[in-house]
N, C-alpha and C positions, 0 to 999 in steps of 0.2 A: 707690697707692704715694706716699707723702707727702715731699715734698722733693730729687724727683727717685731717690729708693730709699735716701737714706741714713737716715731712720726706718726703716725696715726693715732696713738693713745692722746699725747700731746699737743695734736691739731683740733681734739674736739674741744667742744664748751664745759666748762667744770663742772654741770650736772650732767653729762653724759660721761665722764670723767670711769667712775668705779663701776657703773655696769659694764662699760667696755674693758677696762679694766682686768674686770674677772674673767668673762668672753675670751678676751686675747691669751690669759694665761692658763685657760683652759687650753686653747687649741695648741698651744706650745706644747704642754704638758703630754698633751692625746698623742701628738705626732714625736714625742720623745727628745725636744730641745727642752731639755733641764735648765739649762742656763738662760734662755729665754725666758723660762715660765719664773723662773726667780727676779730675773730683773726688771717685767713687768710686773708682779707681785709688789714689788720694795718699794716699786714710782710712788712719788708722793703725788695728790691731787694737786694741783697748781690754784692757786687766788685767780680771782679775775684780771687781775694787773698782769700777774705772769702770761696768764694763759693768752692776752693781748699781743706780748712782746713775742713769748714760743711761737706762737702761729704767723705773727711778720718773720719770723726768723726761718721757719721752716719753709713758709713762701715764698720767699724773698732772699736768696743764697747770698746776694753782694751784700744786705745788711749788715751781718756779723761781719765782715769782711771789710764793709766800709767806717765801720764802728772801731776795728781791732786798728785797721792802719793809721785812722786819724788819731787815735791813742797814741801809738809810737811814737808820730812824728809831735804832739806835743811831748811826750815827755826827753827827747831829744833836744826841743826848743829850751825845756826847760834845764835839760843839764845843760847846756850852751849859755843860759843865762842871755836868749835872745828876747830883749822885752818884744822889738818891733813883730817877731815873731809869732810870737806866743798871742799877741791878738790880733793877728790876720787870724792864725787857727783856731782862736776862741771865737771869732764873726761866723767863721766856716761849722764851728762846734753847731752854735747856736741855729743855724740853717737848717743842719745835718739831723739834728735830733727833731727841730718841728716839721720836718718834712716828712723822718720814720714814724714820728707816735702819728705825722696826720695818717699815713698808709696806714698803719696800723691799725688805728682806729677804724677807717675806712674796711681795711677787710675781716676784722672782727663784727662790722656790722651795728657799729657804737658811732649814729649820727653827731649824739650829741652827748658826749660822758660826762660823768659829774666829775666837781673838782681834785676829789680827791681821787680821782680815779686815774686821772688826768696827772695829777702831779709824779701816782707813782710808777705809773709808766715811762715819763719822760727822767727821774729819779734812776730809773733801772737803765735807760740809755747812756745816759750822765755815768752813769757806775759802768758800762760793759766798756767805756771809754776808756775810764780812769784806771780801772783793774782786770787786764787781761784774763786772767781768771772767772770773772764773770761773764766775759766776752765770749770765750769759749763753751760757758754752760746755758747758751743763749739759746734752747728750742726746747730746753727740759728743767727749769727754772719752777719751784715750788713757791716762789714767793717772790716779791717784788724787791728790788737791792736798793740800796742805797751803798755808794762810795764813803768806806770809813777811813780813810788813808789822812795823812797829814794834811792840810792844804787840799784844793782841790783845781784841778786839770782843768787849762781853762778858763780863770776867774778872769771875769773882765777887771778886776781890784786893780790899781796900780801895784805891779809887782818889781818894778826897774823906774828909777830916777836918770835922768842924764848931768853930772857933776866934771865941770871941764874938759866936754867932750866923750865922757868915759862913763858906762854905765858902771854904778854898782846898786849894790842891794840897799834895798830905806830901812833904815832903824827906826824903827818901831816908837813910840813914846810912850812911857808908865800907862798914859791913861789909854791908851792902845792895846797894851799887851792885856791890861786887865778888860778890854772888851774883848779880845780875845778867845779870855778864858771865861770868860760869863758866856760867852757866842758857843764854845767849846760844849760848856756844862747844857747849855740848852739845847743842842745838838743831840748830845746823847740822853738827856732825858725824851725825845723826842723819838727817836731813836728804838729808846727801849720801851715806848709808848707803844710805836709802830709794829714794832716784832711780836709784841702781845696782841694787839690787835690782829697782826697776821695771825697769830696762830689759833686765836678764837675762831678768825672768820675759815682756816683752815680744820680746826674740830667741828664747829657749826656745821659747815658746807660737808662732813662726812658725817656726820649726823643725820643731814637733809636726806643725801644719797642711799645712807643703809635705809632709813625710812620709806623713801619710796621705792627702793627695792621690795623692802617688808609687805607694803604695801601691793606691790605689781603679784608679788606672790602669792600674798593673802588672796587676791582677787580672784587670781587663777586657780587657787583651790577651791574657790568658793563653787565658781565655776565647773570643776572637775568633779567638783560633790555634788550639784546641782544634776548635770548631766549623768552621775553614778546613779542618781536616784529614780531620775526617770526611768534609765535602763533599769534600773531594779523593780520598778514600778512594769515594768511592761514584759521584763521575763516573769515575776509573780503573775500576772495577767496571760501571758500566754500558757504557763504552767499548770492553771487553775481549770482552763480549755480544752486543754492533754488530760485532766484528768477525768474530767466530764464527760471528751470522747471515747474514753478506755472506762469510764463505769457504764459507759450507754454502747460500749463494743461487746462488752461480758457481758450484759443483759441478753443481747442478740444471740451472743452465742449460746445462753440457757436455753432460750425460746427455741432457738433452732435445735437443740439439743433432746427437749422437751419433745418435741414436734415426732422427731424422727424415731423417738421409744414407741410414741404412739401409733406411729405407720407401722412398725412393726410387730404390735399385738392386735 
């Protein structure tokens, strides 16, 4: 069990998520790793989107690895202010990420995902790219990313003009800056659209979970009463047979009792 059980907590599907969950930080807890039992405790269940990327990532060791380094060397291209650069590695981006969400998808066992399921996956690739930080939280991810950084890593956009041999940066036009900031605003309303929606589908989905725990319980007590009852039904029945033999034992023995005063006068 690799990292204390949270490879394993993190490799399942999000409705086996909290029953294994409690399972693993019981058995932490039984054998005396406190700090295990805490830190499995605290995991958040992951969305479907995460729990597609965690498990490529936990498969798949070079993913993170190959995600973190083409990172770098964009953002290297980009402080170089290399245009030619920057979209050879934006071609290689684009490659790089349809080819993780296909495996991804592939050994999550999702022939055919829906769109939005789709976008937020490849969304969190784009992001583990662009922010080291998320690159690193790549196998225990609660939710799907999105890259909120300036600009973003990668744009095929023209980002470098060639002006007498000599790159510099495009200035921008009035009516440019302000689509922009309308791109900006709608960005983050989208944004903060998504995060709510994560965290519904993240309450929902512990909802679902306590439920049919509730549920796997209830069953099993039903069951447990069920079976109490019969044994109660069949020691009352064997008890009632004990005592039938022991009122018709003590008859016997008056009889023979009886019997024997009379042989003797």
């Amino acid at each position: 069990m690799g990292d204390d059980g949270l490879d394993e907590l993190y490799g399942v599907k999000p409705e086996d998520f909290t029953a294994l969950r409690s399972r693993l930080a019981a058995e932490a807890k039984g054998r005396g790793d406190v700090g295990a039992s805490k830190a499995i405790s605290a995991s958040r269940k992951p969305t479907t989107a995460a729990w597609v990327v965690n498990r490529l990532a936990l498969e798949d060791r070079q993913a993170k690895r190959r995600l973190a380094d083409l990172g770098e060397r964009l953002r290297a291209a980009h402080a170089a202010m290399d245009g030619d650069h920057i979209r050879e590695l934006s071609a290689e981006q684009r490659t790089l990420i349809h080819d993780l969400a296909r495996s991804a998808f592939d050994r999550a066992g999702l022939k055919d995902p829906p769109a939005a399921l789709r976008d937020d996956v490849t969304d969190t690739l784009q992001a583990a790219i662009a922010d080291p930080d998320i690159a690193d939280r790549l196998g225990r991810l609660a939710k799907a990313q999105r890259y909120s950084g300036f600009g973003e890593l990668g744009d095929t956009a023209s980002v470098f003009t060639v002006t007498n041999s000599a790159e510099t940066e495009m200035e921008p036009t009035p009516a440019r800056k302000a689509q922009v900031k309308d791109t900006a605003r709608e960005k983050a309303a989208v944004a903060a659209a998504e995060k709510a929606r994560g965290e519904a589908d993240d309450a929902l989905s512990e909802r679902k979970a306590e439920l049919d725990e509730a549920r796997r319980r209830h069953g099993e007590a039903r069951r447990a009463l069920r079976d109490a009852e019969r044994k109660l039904h069949a020691a009352e029945g064997a008890h009632e047979k004990a005592e039938k033999a022991r009122r018709a034992a003590v008859e016997r023995v008056k009889e023979a009792q009886a019997r024997l005063r009379s042989n003797r006068h």
